[in-house]
C-alpha positions in Angstrom: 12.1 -5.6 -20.1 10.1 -2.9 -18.7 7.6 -2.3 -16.0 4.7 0.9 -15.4 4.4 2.3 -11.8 1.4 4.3 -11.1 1.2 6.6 -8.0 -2.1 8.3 -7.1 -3.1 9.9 -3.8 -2.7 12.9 -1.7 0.3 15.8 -3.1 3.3 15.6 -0.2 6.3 16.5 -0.4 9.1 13.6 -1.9 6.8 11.4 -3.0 9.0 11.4 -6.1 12.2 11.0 -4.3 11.1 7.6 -2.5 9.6 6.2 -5.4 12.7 6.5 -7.3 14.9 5.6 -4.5 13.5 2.5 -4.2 14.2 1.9 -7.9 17.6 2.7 -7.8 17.9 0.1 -4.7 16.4 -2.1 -7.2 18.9 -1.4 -10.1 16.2 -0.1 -11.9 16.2 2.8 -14.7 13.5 5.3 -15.2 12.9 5.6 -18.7 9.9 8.1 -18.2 7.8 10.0 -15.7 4.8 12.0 -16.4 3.2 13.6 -13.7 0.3 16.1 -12.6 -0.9 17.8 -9.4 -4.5 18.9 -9.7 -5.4 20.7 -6.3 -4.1 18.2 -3.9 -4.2 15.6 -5.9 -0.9 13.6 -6.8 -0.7 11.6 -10.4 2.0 10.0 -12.1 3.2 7.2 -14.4 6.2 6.0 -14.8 8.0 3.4 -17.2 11.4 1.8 -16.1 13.7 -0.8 -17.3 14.0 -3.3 -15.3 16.5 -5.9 -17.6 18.9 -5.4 -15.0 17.3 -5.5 -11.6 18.9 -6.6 -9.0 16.4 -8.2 -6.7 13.2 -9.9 -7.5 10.9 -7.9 -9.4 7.6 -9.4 -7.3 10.3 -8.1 -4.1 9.9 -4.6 -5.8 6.4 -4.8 -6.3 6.0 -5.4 -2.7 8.3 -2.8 -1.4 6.5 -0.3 -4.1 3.2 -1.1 -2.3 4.3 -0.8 1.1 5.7 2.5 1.1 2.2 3.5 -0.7 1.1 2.2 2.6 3.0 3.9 4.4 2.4 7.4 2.3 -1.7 7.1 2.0 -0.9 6.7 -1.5 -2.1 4.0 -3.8 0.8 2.7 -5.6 0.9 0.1 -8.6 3.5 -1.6 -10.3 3.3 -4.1 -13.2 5.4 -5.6 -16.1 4.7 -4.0 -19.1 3.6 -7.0 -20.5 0.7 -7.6 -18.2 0.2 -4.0 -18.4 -0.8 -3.9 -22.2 -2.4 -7.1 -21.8 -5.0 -5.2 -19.4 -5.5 -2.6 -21.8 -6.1 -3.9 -25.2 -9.4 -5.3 -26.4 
């Protein structure tokens, strides 16, 4: 099973670091990251595996949000499955 985290918002410095941090609390694998800085501006996408998390996953998803939150950053994360689903006609 696998999951999509989005991160958009202001650059700073770590935002990387806490996001993944918070996945390897969860027992979750980072599969892939893409990521961009366009002026000031921070993107990136990431797909994990999360077959063997932990925690809850809907835990995650709150703890993912929060530290957006806390960061002034808009932070997303969603199972794969719902994911596509969104984004097929």
């Amino acid at each position: 099973m696998r999951a999509v985290i989005t991160v958009i918002g202001k650059d700073n410095v770590g935002i990387l670091h806490k996001v993944t941090g918070i996945c390897t609390e969860y027992n979750v694998n980072v599969i892939e990251v893409t990521q961009s800085v366009l002026q000031d501006m921070f993107a990136m996408i990431m797909l994990v595996d999360i077959s063997a998390i932990n925690k809850n996953f809907a835990d995650m998803v709150d703890t993912m949000t929060e530290l957006g939150n806390t960061l002034g950053l808009s932070i997303h994360t969603m199972h794969e499955d719902i994911f596509n689903s969104m984004h097929s006609i």
